[in-house]
Structures are given as C-alpha cells and as structure tokens.
C-alpha positions, 0 to 999 in steps of 0.5 A: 500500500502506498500513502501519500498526506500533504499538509496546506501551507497558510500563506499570508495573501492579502484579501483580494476585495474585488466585486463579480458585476457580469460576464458576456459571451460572445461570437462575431458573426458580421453583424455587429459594429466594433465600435470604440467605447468605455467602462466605469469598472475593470474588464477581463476579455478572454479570447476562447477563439479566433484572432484578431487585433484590440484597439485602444486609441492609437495602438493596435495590439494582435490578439489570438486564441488563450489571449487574456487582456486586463482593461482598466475603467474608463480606458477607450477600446475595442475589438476587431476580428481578421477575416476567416477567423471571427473572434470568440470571447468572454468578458467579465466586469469586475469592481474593487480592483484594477492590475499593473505591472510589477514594474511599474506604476501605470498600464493602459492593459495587460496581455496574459497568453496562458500554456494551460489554455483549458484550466483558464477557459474552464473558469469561465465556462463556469461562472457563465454557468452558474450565472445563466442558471442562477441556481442556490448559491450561485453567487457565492460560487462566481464570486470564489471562481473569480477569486480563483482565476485571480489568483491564478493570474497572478500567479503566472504573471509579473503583475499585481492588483490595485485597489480602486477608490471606492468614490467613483472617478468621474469620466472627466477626471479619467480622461486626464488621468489617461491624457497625463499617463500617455503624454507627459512627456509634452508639456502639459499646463492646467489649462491644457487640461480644462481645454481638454475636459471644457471643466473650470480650472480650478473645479478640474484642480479639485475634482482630480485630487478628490479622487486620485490623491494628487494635484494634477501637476503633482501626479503628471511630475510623478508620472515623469519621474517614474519614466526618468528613473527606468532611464537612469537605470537602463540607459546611459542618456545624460542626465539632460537628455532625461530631463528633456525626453521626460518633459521637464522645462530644464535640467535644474527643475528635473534634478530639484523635483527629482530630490524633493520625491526620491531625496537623492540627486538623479547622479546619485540614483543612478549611481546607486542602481549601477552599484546594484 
C-alpha cells in the first residue's frame, strides 16, 4: 500500500476585495459594429477563439486564441476580428480592483497568453454557468471562481492588483488621468487640461485630487519621474537628455523635483542602481 498526506501551507495573501458585476459571451458573426467605447469598472476579455487585433486609441495590439487582456475603467477600446477567423470571447466586469505591472506604476492593459489554455477557459465556462442558471448559491460560487482565476493570474504573471477608490472617478477626471499617463512627456499646463475636459480650472484642480490623491501637476511630475528613473537605470542618456525626453522645462527643475520625491540627486540614483 502506498500513502501519500500533504499538509496546506497558510500563506499570508492579502484579501483580494474585488466585486463579480457580469460576464458576456460572445461570437462575431458580421453583424455587429466594433465600435470604440468605455467602462466605469475593470474588464477581463478572454479570447476562447479566433484572432484578431484590440484597439485602444492609437495602438493596435494582435490578439489570438488563450489571449487574456486586463482593461482598466474608463480606458477607450475595442475589438476587431481578421477575416476567416471571427473572434470568440468572454468578458467579465469586475469592481474593487484594477492590475499593473510589477514594474511599474501605470498600464493602459495587460496581455496574459496562458500554456494551460483549458484550466483558464474552464473558469469561465463556469461562472457563465452558474450565472445563466442562477441556481442556490450561485453567487457565492462566481464570486470564489473569480477569486480563483485571480489568483491564478497572478500567479503566472509579473503583475499585481490595485485597489480602486471606492468614490467613483468621474469620466472627466479619467480622461486626464489617461491624457497625463500617455503624454507627459509634452508639456502639459492646467489649462491644457480644462481645454481638454471644457471643466473650470480650478473645479478640474479639485475634482482630480478628490479622487486620485494628487494635484494634477503633482501626479503628471510623478508620472515623469517614474519614466526618468527606468532611464537612469537602463540607459546611459545624460542626465539632460532625461530631463528633456521626460518633459521637464530644464535640467535644474528635473534634478530639484527629482530630490524633493526620491531625496537623492538623479547622479546619485543612478549611481546607486549601477552599484546594484
């Protein structure tokens, strides 16, 4: 006779506090216009088969079947299908929590390309199950799968969750959440963004530090100095051409904002990473 006994292990995993809203399925079957638009909540598109390209405002990304995307709210999308191999696709809404990348602090989405494809699937096709059926306990079990293809996601990918503000951030204040991310290294004024968002400045001002924490020139020079300080440890690019290529006005401003966050000098960073 031949025994076998393993012992769980308790792992100190923070709770992940995510809410299960909907899951669609769906097929393209030439009848319907792809169309670019918006959540207020975190999508999980799942690509069961077929291949075809994801559009989020300018860029174009390939997609093909065991494709996994993660869409932050409020980030403008579609899909497209290529012809003679039409798309087919789950998506859940969740709320409570967004993903990014471990190294860094933003991602407009996230690709996951899973080698078991079918322990992925199967998650899914249960919840659709369980929510077409709707039957005693029902949404206690989607609730657990969600929890379980989390967790499964993040255990094969370098990528995190982030908690969502339970205040919802207003479409306005998204818009210059997302116009900050992707073009900070123009230069960017309060009145760039009330010309964007046609809000009064100083309301704008205080509608986006009541929901991400930030003022907005604050939050657009810490989206700088994220970028600048992958500069000074992958490259070797002058602290100048850092300060510029980051949107900075001069070098003396990037090196006085660059202390005032990190409490070092720029040099001194890079130095200590080169060290590393």
């Amino acid at each position: 006779m031949s025994h076998r006994h393993y012992s769980l292990k308790t792992n100190d995993i923070p709770k992940i506090n995510s809410k299960l809203l909907s899951i669609s399925y769906s097929k393209d079957e030439k009848d319907w216009q792809s169309l670019p638009h918006t959540h207020p909540f975190t999508e999980i598109f799942f690509v069961v088969n077929g291949k075809g390209n994801f559009r989020f405002q300018k860029e174009i990304c390939p997609i093909a079947t065991g494709d996994l995307i993660m869409i932050p709210p409020y980030l403008e999308h579609t899909e497209q299908s290529i012809p003679g191999t039409p798309l087919e696709y789950y998506v859940l809404g969740i709320d409570g929590i967004a993903f990014q990348p471990k190294s860094a602090e933003s991602s407009p989405q996230i690709f996951c390309n899973f080698s078991n494809r079918a322990l992925i699937a199967d998650l899914f096709v249960q919840i659709d199950f369980e929510m077409k059926t709707q039957r005693y306990g029902s949404d206690m079990i989607c609730q657990h799968l969600l929890e379980i293809l989390i967790l499964r996601i993040l255990r094969s990918q370098q990528i995190i969750p982030v908690p969502i503000n339970a205040v919802r951030m207003t479409k306005e204040c998204a818009q210059i959440k997302e116009y900050l991310d992707t073009n900070y290294t123009e230069h960017i004024t309060l009145d760039t963004l009330t010309s964007l968002t046609h809000m009064n400045k100083y309301y704008m001002a205080h509608s986006f530090t009541k929901y991400t924490g930030h003022s907005p020139i604050h939050y657009l020079n810490r989206r700088r100095l994220e970028a600048a300080c992958q500069l000074l440890r992958d490259t070797d690019y002058s602290i100048a051409d850092i300060s510029s290529s980051t949107g900075f006005s001069s070098q003396s401003y990037f090196s006085q904002t660059f202390r005032k966050f990190y409490g070092i000098t720029p040099i001194k960073y890079r130095q200590n990473h080169t060290n590393k």
